[in-house]
N, C-alpha and C positions, 0 to 999 in steps of 0.2 A: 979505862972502864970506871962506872962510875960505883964503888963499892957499897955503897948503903945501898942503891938500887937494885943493884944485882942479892943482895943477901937482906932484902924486905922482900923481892919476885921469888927468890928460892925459899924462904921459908911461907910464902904464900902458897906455894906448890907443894910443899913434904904435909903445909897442915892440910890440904883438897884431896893429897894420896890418900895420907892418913886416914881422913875422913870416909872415904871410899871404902878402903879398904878395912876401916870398923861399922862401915852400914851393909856392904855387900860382898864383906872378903875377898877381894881382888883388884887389880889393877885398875885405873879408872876406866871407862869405855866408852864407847865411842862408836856410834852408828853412820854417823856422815862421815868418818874418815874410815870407812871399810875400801877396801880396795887399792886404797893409797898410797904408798908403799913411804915409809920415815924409818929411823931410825931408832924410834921410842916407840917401836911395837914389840912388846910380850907373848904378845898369841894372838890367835886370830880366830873367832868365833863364825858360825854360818852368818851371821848379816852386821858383826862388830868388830872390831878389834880392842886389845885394852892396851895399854900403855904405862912408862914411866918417861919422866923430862932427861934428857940426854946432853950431854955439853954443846956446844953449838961450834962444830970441828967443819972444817977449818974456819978459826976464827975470824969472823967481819965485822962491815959495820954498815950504816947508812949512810954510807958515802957516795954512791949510786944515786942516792934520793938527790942528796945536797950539790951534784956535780950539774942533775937535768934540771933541777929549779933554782940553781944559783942561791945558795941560801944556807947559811950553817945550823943545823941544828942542836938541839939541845945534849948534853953530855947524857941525860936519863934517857934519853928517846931513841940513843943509839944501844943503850947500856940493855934496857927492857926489850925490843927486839932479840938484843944479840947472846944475852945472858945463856940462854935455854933452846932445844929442841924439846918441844912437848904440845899438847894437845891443848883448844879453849878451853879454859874453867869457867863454868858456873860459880857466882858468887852475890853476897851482898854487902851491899853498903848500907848501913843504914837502911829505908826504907825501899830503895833501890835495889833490883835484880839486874842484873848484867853478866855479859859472857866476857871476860877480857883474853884479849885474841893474843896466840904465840905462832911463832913460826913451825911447821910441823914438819918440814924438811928442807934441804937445802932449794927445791924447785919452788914450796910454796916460799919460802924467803921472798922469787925472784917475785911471782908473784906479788906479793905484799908489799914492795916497794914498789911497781908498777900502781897498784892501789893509793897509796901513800903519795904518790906523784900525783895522780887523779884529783887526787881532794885537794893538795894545794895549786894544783893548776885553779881549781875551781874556784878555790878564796882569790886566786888572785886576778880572777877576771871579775868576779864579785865585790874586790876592795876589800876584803875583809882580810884580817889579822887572821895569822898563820898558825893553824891546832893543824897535831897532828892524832888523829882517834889511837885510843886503846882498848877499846870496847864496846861493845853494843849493848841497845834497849830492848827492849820489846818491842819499842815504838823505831820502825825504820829510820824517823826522821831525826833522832834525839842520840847520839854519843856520848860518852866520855873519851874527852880528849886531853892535850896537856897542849897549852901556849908555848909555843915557839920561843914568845917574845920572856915571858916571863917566869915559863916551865913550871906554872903552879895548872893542877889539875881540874878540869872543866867538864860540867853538863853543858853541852851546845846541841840549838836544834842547826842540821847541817842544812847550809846556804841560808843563813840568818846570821842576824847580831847577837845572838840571845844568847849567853853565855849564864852559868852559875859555879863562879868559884868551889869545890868541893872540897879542896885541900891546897897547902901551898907547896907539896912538889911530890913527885910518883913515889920518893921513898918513903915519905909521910902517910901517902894517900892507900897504900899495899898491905899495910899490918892493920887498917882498920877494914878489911874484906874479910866475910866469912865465910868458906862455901859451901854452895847452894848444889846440895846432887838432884 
């Protein structure tokens, strides 16, 4: 595991708790994961659930991803999936708002790596170089991802060339997020 990674994601998480929990007293929440059943539910409201991030037992990795696209990936891309069960946060970068996506149980995991497969099937019928997303925009077409190739993190519109450098690696790129409730 890749230790800066995993402890720039967790303290990006204690400071989103935090946050939550001095603007609204309580666990974060969560309307689209009602009904879903993880391991980082608290309680459960008429149409939410709240949450805390939970170990991610039994431990894995993205080896699943790298077995169906023949393709190793980066030590942080296994580290940031696998660190955490807990819920998307809200956050910003800089002038950027984004959701950065976690695993929220063991089934969406399976999910998520099915996703994960998806996009680089897709670069790689496109020729393009191998991001794997961490996040969304507003704008459906625009991500933050992290290079396969050189694991520094990236705005990419998806199925383009268009890339912007945003930081040079995910443990770098975590402790400058602030979140966005």
């Amino acid at each position: 595991m890749d230790l800066e990674t995993s402890d720039a994601l967790k303290a990006f998480t204690r400071r989103y708790c935090a946050a939550w929990q001095q603007q609204y007293a309580s666990d974060p929440r969560s309307e689209e994961l009602y009904g879903v059943p993880s391991p980082c539910i608290t309680a459960t409201g008429e149409d939410a659930v709240f949450w805390q991030p939970q170990p991610f037992l039994p431990a894995q990795d993205l080896g699943g991803v790298e077995k169906a696209i023949e393709i190793a990936l980066q030590p942080s891309l296994h580290t940031f999936y696998t660190a955490q069960f807990a819920g998307d946060m809200r956050a910003r970068f800089g002038e950027r708002t984004l959701t950065l996506l976690q695993a929220w149980s063991p089934e969406d995991f399976l999910r998520l790596q099915e996703n994960l497969i998806g996009h680089l099937v897709m670069q790689r019928r496109l020729k393009l170089s191998p991001t794997l997303f961490i996040a969304t925009l507003e704008s459906e077409l625009d991500v933050i991802s992290v290079c396969n190739l050189s694991g520094e993190v990236v705005l990419e519109t998806v199925g383009t060339r268009r890339k912007t450098v945003l930081s040079a690696s995910l443990a770098s790129f975590l402790p400058h997020l602030e979140p966005h409730l």
